[in-house]
Residue frames as a rotation matrix with the C-alpha (Angstrom) as fourth column:
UNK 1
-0.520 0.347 0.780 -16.57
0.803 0.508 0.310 105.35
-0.289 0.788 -0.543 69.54
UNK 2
0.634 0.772 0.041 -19.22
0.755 -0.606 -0.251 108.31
-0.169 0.190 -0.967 69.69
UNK 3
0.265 -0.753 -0.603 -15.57
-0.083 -0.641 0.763 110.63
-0.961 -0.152 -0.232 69.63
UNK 4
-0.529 -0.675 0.514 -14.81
0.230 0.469 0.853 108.88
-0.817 0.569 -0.093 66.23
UNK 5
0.194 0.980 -0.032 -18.29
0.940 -0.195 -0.280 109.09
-0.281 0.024 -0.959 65.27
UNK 6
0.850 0.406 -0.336 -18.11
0.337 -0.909 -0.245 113.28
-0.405 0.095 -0.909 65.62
UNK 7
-0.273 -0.888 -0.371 -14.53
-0.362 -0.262 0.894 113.66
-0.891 0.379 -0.250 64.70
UNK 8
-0.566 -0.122 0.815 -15.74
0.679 0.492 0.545 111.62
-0.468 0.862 -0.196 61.15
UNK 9
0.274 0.962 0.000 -18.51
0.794 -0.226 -0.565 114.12
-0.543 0.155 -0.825 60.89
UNK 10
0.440 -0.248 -0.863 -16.35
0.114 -0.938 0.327 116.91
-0.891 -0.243 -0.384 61.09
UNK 11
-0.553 -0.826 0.112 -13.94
0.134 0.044 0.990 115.91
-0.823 0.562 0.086 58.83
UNK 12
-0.103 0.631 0.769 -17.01
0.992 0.117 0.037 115.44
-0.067 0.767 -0.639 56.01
UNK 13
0.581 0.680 -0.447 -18.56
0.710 -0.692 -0.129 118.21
-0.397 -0.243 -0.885 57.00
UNK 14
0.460 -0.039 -0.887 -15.71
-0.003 -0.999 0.042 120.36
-0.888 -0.017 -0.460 55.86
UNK 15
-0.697 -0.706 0.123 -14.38
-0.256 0.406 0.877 118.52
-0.670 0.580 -0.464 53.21
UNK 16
-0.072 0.519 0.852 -17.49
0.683 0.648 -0.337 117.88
-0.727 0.557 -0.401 50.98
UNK 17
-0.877 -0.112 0.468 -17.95
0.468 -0.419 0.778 119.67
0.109 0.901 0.420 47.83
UNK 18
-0.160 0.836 -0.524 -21.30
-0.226 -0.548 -0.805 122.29
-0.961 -0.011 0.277 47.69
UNK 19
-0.382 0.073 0.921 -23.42
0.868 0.371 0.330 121.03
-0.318 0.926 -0.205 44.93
UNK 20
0.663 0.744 0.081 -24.99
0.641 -0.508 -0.575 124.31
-0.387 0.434 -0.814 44.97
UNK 21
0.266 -0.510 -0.818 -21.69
-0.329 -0.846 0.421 126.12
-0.906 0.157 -0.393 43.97
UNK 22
0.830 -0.321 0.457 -20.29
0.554 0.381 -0.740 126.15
0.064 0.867 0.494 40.14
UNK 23
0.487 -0.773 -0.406 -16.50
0.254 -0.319 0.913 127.19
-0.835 -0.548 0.041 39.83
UNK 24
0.862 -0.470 0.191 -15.39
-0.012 -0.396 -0.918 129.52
0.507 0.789 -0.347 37.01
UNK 25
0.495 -0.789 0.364 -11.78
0.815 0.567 0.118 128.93
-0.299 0.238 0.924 36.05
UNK 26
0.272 -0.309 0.911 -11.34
0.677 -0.611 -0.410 132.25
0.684 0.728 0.043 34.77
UNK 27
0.041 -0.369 0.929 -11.43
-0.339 -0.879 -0.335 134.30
0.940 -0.301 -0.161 37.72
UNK 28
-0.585 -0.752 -0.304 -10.79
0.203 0.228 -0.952 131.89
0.785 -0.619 0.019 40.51
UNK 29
-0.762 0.474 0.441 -14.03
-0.577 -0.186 -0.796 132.21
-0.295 -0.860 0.415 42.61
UNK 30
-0.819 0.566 0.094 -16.98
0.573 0.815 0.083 130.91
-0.029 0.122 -0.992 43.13
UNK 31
-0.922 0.369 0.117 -20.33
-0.253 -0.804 0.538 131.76
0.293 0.466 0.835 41.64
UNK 32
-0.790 0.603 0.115 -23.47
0.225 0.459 -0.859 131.75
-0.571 -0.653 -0.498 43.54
UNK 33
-0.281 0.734 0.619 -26.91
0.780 -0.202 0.592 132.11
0.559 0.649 -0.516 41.29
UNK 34
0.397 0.171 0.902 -27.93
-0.146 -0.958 0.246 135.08
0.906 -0.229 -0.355 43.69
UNK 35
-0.490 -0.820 0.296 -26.43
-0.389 -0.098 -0.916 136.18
0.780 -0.564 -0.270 47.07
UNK 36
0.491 0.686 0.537 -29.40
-0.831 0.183 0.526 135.05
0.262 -0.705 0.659 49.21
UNK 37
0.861 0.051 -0.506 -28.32
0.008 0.993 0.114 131.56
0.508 -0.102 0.855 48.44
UNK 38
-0.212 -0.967 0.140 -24.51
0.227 -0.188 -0.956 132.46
0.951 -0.170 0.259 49.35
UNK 39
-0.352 0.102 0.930 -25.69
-0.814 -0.523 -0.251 134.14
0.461 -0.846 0.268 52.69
UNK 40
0.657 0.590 0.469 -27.70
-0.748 0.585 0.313 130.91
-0.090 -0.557 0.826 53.87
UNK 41
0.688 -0.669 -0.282 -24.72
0.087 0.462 -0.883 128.89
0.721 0.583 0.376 53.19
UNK 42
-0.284 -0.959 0.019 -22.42
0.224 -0.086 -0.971 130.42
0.932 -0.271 0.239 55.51
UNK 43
-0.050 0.705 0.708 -25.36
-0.956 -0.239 0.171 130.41
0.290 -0.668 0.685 58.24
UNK 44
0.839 0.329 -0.434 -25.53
-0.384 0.923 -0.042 126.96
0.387 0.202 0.900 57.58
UNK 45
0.666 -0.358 -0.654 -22.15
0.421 0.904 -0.066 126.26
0.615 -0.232 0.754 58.65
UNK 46
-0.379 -0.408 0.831 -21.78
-0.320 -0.784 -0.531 128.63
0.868 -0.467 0.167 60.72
UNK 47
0.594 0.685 0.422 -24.21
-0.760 0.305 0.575 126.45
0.265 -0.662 0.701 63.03
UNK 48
0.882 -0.114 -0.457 -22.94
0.135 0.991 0.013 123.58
0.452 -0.073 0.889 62.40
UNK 49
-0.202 -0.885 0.418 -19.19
-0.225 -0.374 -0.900 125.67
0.953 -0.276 -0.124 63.64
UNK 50
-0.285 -0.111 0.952 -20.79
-0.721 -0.630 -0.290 126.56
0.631 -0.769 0.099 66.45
UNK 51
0.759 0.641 0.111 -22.57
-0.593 0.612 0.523 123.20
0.268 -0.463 0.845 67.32
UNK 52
0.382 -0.806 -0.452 -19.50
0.553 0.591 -0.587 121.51
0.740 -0.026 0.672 67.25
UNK 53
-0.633 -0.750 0.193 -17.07
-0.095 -0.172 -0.980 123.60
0.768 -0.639 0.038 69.37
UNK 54
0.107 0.674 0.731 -20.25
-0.887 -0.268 0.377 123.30
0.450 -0.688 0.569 71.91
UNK 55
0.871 0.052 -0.488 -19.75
0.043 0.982 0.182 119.12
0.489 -0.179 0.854 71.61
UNK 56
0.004 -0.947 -0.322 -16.16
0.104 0.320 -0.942 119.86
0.995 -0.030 0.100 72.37
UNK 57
-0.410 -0.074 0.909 -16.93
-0.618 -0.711 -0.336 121.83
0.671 -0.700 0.245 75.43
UNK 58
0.388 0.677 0.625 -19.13
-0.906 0.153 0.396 120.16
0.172 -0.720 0.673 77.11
UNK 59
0.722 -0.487 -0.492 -16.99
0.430 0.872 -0.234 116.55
0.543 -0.043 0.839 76.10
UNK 60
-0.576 -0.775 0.259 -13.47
0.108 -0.386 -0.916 118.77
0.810 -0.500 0.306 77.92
UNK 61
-0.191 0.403 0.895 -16.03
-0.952 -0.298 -0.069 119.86
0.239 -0.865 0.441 81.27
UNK 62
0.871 0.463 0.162 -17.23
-0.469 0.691 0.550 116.20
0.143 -0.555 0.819 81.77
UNK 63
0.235 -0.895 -0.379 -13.57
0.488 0.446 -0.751 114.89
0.841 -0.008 0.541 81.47
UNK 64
-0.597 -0.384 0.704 -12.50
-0.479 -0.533 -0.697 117.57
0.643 -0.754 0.134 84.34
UNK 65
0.512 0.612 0.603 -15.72
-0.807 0.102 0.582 116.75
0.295 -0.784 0.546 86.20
UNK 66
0.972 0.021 -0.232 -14.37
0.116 0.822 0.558 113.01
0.203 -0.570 0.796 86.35
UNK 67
0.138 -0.968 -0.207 -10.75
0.400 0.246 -0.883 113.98
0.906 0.039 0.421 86.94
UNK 68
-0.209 0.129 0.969 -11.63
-0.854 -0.508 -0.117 116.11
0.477 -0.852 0.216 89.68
UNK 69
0.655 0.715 0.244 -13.79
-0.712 0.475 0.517 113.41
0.254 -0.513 0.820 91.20
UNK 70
0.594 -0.684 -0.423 -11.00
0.332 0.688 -0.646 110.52
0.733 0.243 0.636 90.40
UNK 71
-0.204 -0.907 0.367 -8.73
0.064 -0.387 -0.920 112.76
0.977 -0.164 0.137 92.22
UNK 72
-0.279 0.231 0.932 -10.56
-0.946 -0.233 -0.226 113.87
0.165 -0.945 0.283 95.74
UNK 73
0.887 0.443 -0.132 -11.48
-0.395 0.874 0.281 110.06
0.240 -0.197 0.950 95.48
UNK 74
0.315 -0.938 0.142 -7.55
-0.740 -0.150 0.656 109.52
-0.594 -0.312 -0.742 95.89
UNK 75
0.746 0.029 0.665 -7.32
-0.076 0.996 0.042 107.15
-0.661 -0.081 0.746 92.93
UNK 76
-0.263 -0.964 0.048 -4.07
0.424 -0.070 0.903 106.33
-0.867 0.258 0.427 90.68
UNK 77
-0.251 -0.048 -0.967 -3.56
-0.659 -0.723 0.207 108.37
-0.709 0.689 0.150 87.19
UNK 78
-0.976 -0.215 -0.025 -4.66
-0.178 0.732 0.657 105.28
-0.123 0.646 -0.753 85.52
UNK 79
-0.434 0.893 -0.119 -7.68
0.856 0.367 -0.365 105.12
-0.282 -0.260 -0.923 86.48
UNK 80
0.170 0.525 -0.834 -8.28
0.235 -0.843 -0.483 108.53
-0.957 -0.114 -0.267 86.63
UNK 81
-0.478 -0.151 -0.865 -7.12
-0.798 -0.336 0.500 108.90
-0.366 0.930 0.040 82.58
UNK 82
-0.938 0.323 0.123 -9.08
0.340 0.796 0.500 105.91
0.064 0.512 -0.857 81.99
UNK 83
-0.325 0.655 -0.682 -12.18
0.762 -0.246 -0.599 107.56
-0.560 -0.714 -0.419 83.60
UNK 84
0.018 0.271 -0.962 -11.95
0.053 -0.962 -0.270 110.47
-0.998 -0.046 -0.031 82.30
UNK 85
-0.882 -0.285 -0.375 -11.28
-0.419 0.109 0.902 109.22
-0.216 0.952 -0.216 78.33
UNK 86
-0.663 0.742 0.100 -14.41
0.737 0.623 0.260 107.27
0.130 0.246 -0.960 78.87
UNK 87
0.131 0.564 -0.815 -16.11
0.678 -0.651 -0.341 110.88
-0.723 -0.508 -0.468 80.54
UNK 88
-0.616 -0.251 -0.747 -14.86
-0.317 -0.789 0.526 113.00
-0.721 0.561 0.406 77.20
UNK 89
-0.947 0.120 -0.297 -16.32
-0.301 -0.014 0.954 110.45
0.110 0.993 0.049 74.98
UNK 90
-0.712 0.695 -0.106 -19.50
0.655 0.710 0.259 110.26
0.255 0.115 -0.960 76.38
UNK 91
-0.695 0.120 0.709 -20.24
0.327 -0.825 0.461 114.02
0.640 0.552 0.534 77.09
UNK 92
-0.120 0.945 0.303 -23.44
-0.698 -0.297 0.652 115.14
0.706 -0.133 0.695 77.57
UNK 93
0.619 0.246 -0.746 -24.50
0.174 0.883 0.436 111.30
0.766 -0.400 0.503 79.18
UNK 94
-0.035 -0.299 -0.954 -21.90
0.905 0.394 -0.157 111.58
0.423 -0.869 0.257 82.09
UNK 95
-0.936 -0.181 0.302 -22.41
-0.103 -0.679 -0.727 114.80
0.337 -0.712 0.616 83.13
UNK 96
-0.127 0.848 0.515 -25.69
-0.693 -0.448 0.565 113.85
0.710 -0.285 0.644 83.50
UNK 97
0.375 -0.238 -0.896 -24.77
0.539 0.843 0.002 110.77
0.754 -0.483 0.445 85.49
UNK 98
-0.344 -0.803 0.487 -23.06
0.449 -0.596 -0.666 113.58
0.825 -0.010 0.565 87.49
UNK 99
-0.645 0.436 0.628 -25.23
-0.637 -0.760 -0.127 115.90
0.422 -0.482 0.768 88.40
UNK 100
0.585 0.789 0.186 -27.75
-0.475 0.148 0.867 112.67
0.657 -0.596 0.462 89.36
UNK 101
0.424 -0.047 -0.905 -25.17
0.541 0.814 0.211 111.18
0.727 -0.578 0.370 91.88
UNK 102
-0.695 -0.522 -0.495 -23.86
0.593 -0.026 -0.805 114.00
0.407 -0.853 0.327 93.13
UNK 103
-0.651 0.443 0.616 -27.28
-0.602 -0.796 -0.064 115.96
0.462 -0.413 0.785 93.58
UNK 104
0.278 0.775 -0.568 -29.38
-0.172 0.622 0.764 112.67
0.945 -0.114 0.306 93.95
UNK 105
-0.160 -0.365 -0.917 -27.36
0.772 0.533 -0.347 112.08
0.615 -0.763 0.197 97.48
UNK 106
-0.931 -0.107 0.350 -28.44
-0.079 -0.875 -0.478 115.59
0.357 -0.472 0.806 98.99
């Protein structure tokens, strides 16, 4: 759900119109009222670029974490893709589930 959730975001996110841009017909570009605004623009989603491929990362590392685990646990590929679909789309939340069960037992 929360996978659907960030994958809908994206999709907006690159697909919405800029109200702050006006589009001349004549020469095929866009026209910004001064370049400042243009320059904070592409800062702007440059973050947002960079937040994202960060969600991806960390949603691909917690999937390994539980496939590893799934695996030295010795359990069937069902489980362990069932695990680990539930460990991509929750991210951030199971690796921290992670790190407390497998440091909380030292």
């Amino acid at each position: 759900m929360i996978l659907l959730l960030a994958n809908s975001y994206v999709k907006e996110l690159f697909t919405t119109t800029k109200n702050k841009e006006n589009f001349n017909n004549d020469e095929n570009e866009y026209e910004y009222e001064n370049e400042y605004e243009y320059e904070n623009e592409n800062e702007n989603e440059n973050k947002y670029l960079i937040w994202i491929i960060l969600y991806y990362i960390i949603c691909i590392i917690a999937a390994f974490l539980s496939w590893n685990i799934n695996t030295n646990l010795g359990y069937p590929i069902d489980v362990k893709l069932a695990c680990a679909l539930n460990a991509y789309s929750f991210g951030i939340f199971y690796i921290i589930y992670y790190l407390i069960i497998v440091y909380g037992n030292k």
